[in-house]
Residue, then its C-alpha position, 0 to 999 in steps of 0.5 A: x332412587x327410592x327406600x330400601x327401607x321403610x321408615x319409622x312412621x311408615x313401619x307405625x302405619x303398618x302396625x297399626x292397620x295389622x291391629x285394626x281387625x283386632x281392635x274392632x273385635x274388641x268390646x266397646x269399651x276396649x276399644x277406647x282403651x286400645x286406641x288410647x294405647x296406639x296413640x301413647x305408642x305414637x309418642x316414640x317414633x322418632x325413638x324407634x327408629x334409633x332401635x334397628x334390632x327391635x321387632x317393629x311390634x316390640x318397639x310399639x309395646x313398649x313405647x305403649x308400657x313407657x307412657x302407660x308406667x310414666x302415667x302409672x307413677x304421676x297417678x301414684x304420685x298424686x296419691x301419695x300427695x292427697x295422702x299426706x294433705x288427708x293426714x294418711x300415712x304409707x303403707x310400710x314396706x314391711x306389708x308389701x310381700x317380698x315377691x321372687x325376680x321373674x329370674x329366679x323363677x325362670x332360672x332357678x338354680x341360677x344358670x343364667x344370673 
């Protein structure tokens, strides 16, 4: 008897031979950024595979948005750290504008909150 169902790598390996043609379209330099990303999604596998009501692409993005926000703090974290050994300090939170949730935008009278 075989699989009736395509694993989780073998699901990786489609997705990543459906975005072969777009990957060679892009720019040079695009390209490398987008290999990259398709080596972060490798990461979460295993992962994905716990995940039976998510999109094969779905769990890909967002395996690629994990690492990349995982890498995003550890690059803020080391400028906080370069800050204070330069005597530089924060930006106060009260500069930072108070932006509305991408829910109050979407749902403005609050239906679905």
């Amino acid at each position: 008897m075989g699989r009736t169902i395509q694993s989780a790598t073998q699901t990786w390996i489609e997705e990543e031979k459906a975005l072969q043609r777009f990957t060679r379209a892009l720019r040079r330099e695009d390209q490398a950024v987008m290999k990259d990303l398709i080596h972060l999604s490798r990461l979460h596998i295993a992962e994905t595979s716990y995940a039976g009501n998510l999109y094969p692409m779905d769990a890909y993005i967002i395996s690629m948005l994990l690492e990349v926000a995982k890498r995003s703090e550890r690059i803020e974290s080391k400028v906080n750290e370069l800050c204070k050994q330069c005597g530089i300090e924060d930006v106060p939170e009260a500069n930072i504008p108070n932006l509305p949730s991408l829910r109050r935008l979407l749902y403005p009278d609050g239906e679905d909150l």
